[in-house]
Every structure is written in structure tokens, then in C-alpha cells.
N, C-alpha and C positions, 0 to 999 in steps of 0.2 A: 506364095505359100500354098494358096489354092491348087498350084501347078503341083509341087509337091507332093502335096497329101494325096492329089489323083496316081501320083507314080507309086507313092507307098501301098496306096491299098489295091492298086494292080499287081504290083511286085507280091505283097501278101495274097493276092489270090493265085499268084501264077504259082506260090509257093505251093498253097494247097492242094493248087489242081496236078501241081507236079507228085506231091504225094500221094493223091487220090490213086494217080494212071499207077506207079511205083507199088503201092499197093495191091490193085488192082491185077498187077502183071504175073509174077511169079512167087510172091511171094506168099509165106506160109502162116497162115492164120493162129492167134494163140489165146488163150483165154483167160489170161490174164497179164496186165501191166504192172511192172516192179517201178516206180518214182520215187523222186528227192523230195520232200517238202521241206520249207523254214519260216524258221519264225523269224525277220526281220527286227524286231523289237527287241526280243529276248535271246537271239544266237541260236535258239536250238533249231537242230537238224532232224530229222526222223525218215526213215524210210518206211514204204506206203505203199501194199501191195493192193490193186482195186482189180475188181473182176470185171470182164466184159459184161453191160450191162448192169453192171454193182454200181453199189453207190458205197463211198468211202468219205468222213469226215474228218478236216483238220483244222483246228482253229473256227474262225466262223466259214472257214472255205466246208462246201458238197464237191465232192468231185466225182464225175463219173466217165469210167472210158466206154465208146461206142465201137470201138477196133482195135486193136492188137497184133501185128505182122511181122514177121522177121525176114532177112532176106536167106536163100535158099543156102546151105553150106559151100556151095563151089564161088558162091557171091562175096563180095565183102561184107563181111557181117553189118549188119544195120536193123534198128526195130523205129515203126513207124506206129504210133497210136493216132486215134481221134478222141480229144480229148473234149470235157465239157464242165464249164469250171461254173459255179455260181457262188454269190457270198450274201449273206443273210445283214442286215443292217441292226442297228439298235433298237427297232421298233421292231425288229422279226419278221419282216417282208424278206423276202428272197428273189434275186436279181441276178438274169446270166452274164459275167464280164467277158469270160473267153468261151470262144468255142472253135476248134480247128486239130488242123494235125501237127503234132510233135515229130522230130527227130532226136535218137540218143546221142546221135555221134556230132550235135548243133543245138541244146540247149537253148542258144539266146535267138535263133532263127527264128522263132517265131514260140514265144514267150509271154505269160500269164503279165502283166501288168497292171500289179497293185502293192501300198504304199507297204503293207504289213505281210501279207504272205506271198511267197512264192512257191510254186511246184513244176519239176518237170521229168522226162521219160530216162528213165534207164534201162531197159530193158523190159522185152514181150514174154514170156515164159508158157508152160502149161504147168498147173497145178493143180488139186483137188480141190472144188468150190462147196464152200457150203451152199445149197440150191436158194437157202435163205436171203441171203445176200443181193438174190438177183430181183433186180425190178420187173413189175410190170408191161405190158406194150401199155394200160393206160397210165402209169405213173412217167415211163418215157417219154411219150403224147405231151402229156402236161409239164414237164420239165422241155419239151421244144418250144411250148408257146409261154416260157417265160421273158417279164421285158428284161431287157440287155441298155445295164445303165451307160450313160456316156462317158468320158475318159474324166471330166471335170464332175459328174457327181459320183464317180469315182472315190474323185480325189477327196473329194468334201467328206463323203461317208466314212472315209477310210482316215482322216485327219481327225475324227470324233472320235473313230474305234483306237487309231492309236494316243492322245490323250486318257483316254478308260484305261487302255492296256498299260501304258505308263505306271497309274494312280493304283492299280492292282499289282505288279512290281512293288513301285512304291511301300504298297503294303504289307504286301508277303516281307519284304526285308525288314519293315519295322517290326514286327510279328515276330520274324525268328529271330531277333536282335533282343525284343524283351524275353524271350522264352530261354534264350541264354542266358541272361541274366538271372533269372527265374532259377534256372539249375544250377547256374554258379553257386546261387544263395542258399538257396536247397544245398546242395553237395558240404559249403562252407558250416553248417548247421550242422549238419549230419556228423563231421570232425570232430567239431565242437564237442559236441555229445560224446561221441568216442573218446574225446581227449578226458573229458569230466570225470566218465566213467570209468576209466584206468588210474584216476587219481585216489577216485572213490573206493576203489576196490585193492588198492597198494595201501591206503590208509586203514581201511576195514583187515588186512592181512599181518599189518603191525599191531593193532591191538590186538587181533588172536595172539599172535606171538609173544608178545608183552604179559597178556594175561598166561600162557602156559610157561612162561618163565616163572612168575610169580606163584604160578601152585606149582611148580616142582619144585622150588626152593621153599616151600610151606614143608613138602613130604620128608625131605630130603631132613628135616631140624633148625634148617638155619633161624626160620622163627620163633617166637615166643613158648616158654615151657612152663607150664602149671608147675610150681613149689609145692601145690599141695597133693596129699599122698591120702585120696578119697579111700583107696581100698581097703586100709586098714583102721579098727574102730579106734574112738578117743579114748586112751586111758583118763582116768580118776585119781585122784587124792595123792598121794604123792609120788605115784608112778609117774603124773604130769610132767612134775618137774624134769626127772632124768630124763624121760622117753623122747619130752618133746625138746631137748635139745639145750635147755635153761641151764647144765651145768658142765663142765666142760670133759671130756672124753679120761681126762687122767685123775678126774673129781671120782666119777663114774665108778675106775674100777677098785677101787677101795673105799666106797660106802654102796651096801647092799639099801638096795630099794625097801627093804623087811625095818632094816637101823632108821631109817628116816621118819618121826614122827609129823615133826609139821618142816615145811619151809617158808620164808619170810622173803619181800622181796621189799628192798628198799632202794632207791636210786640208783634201779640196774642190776643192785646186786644182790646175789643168795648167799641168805642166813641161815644156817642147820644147827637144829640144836639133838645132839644124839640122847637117847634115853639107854642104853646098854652099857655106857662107859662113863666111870666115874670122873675123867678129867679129860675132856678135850684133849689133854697132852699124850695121853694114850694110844692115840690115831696117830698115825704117820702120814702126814696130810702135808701139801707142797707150800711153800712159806707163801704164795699169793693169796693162798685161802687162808691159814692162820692169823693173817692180817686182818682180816673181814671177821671172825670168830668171837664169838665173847668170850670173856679170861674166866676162866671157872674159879670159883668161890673157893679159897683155902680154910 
């Protein structure tokens, strides 16, 4: 095993040193590195564009590239970074895990190694840098002489952080799981009302209607009509009787209202006694009335 692990971290230097010289050689310096990051936990992807000397944040990963090169166009394209990786713990200490050179066209050749994030080189470019961005020589200084934890409290810190990152997963989906419900109920509610209020306002539209049905048929006569005749005054004394109706229309036109001294009303009926004519039998009066009549005195 021992034997091993001295061939691995030969191999990985002979890597380095091979991209040092490659770099070193012809190729053409860039000032800024385009990379893959992910989030192992959660699937997502993002590209990460860091500037030579920038420092760029993802997850609890610092990342900063110290080089940027591409090979010359008559070459096969290839972009070689030196990259410098640190991850911050749960107590907010910061620890460098990788430090070395990437290849685009080899990814796993030599490869950031931790449980939750991964990043690596796509491509060197040139771009316009915000000056902000760029670190220090003394904040560079002090990110050299940070410790560089081991593979195993690595593993341990990063077995914490993923449990945390879990529980906050976790969370966010019960979160948005009640907050749906939340606007289901909301939305359901809101129908509701709407539905109320179309009932309310169809009901409110039938009694208008109901109600101007019923005053047009007031206007119109079909209701109740006063018998009484206000406009004209009450006659007196024996005009009562004809005028208001007490004798019958064929009584009427053969006894003048003048002839008429008194009238008598007995069980409905009218009694005329005439004072101008010496026998009842004189009038030409319809045999209904002659019946009713008293017999004048011979």
C-alpha cells in the first residue's frame, strides 16, 4: 500500500511538473478560466467563470485560479489552469483540499476530491475583469499558508456538511409542499366566494325583475280600482237617492228628481211617494216598481 501511494503522488507530481513545463512552453497566457462546478447532493450544475488571481465562491468551495493558458492555434487546442481550491467547515475555519493543475481535455486526471462539490477546467479565455475581483499579493500570501486538511478529515467534515445539506433539502421541499397547499386553499376560497357571489347577485337581479314586473302591471290597471268618484261633490236630500245609483236607470227616466218628495228604504228597497199626481196609477212606472208601491186611497 505504502508502495502504492509513493507511485500515486509521483505520478501526480510528474503530472504537475508536466503541465508546469507545457505551460511554461508556448503557450498563451489568459486571464481568465471558464469551469464546471456541481453540487453532488443536489444535481445542480453551474458554470464559473474565475479570474486569474480572483477569487470565486460556490457552495462552501473559495476557489481561485493562479494560471490560465491555452495552447497556440497551430497546436491542438488544450487549456491548462492552476487551480487552488479551499472549503470552509461548519465552524467557519477555512482549509486548502486541492491545489494543482487542471487539464480541459482530462477532467478526472487530476481532480478536486470531496464528498459534496466538485469543479473542474473548461476552458482559458480573455475577458474583461472587474479590477475588484482581484486579490491581493498579501491576501494570495495568506491563502498559500493555509492548512491543507487530509483526505480522511476530509471525509469527516464533508460527511457533517452533507447531513446539514440533506436536512436543508429536506426542508426547502416541506416548505414548498406546505406553501402549495397554502395556495391551493387560498385559490379554493377565492372560487368559493366568486361562486357565492354570482348566486348573490342572480338572486339580487330576480327580485329587481319581479319587483318591476309588478309595478308595470300596477300602471298598466290590472290592479285594484277606487269605486269611489272623489272629484265630484255629494249630492243632498233627494238627489242622493237617483244620483248615487239607489234606483235603477229605467226608474230614473220617468221620475224627475224635482217629483220626488221623500224616499223610504226598507229591506233594500225604494219607496217613492209622488206629491204632483193624484194616483200612482197615473205614472207609467214598470210592473217591478208598481209591486213595491203603495195602492192609493180610492
Amino acid at each position: 500500500m505504502e508502495i502504492r501511494n509513493k507511485f500515486l503522488a509521483t505520478t501526480a507530481f510528474g503530472v504537475s511538473f508536466a503541465f508546469s513545463l507545457a505551460a511554461e512552453a508556448a503557450n498563451i497566457p489568459m486571464n481568465m478560466a471558464k469551469m464546471q462546478a456541481l453540487d453532488k447532493v443536489t444535481g445542480k450544475m453551474s458554470v464559473i467563470n474565475v479570474p486569474v488571481n480572483g477569487e470565486v465562491k460556490f457552495g462552501s468551495f473559495s476557489i481561485i485560479v493562479r494560471s490560465c493558458q491555452t495552447t497556440p492555434p497551430e497546436e491542438t487546442p488544450e487549456n491548462y489552469a492552476f487551480v487552488d481550491v479551499a472549503d470552509t467547515n461548519r465552524e467557519g475555519k477555512t482549509f486548502n483540499i486541492f491545489k494543482g493543475w487542471m487539464v480541459s481535455s482530462s477532467p478526472s486526471l487530476n481532480s478536486v476530491e470531496h464528498p459534496i462539490y466538485d469543479v473542474w477546467l473548461l476552458q482559458c479565455l480573455n475577458q474583461k475583469i472587474d479590477s475588484s475581483m482581484i486579490l491581493s499579493a498579501q491576501q494570495l500570501a495568506e491563502r498559500d499558508n493555509l492548512k491543507k486538511l487530509k483526505e480522511e478529515e476530509i471525509s469527516k467534515e464533508a460527511q457533517i456538511a452533507i447531513e446539514v445539506e440533506e436536512q436543508n433539502v429536506k426542508q426547502a421541499e416541506e416548505a414548498k409542499q406546505q406553501q402549495a397547499e397554502a395556495d391551493k386553499k387560498q385559490e379554493e376560497a377565492q372560487e368559493n366566494k366568486a361562486r357565492q357571489q354570482a348566486l348573490d347577485d342572480e338572486l339580487q337581479t330576480s327580485m329587481e325583475a319581479a319587483i318591476s314586473d309588478a309595478a308595470n302591471d300596477n300602471t298598466q290597471g290590472d290592479g285594484p280600482v277606487s269605486l269611489l268618484n272623489i272629484a265630484n261633490p255629494q249630492p243632498t236630500g233627494d238627489e242622493s237617492a237617483v244620483n248615487n245609483g239607489l234606483l235603477a236607470p229605467h226608474v230614473e227616466e220617468v221620475i224627475e228628481p224635482s217629483a220626488i218628495e221623500k224616499s223610504q228604504t226598507t229591506d233594500g228597497l225604494i219607496i217613492i211617494e209622488d206629491t204632483h199626481h193624484e194616483t200612482v196609477e197615473d205614472l207609467q212606472l214598470p210592473p217591478d216598481i208598481e209591486e213595491i208601491l203603495p195602492q192609493s186611497k180610492n
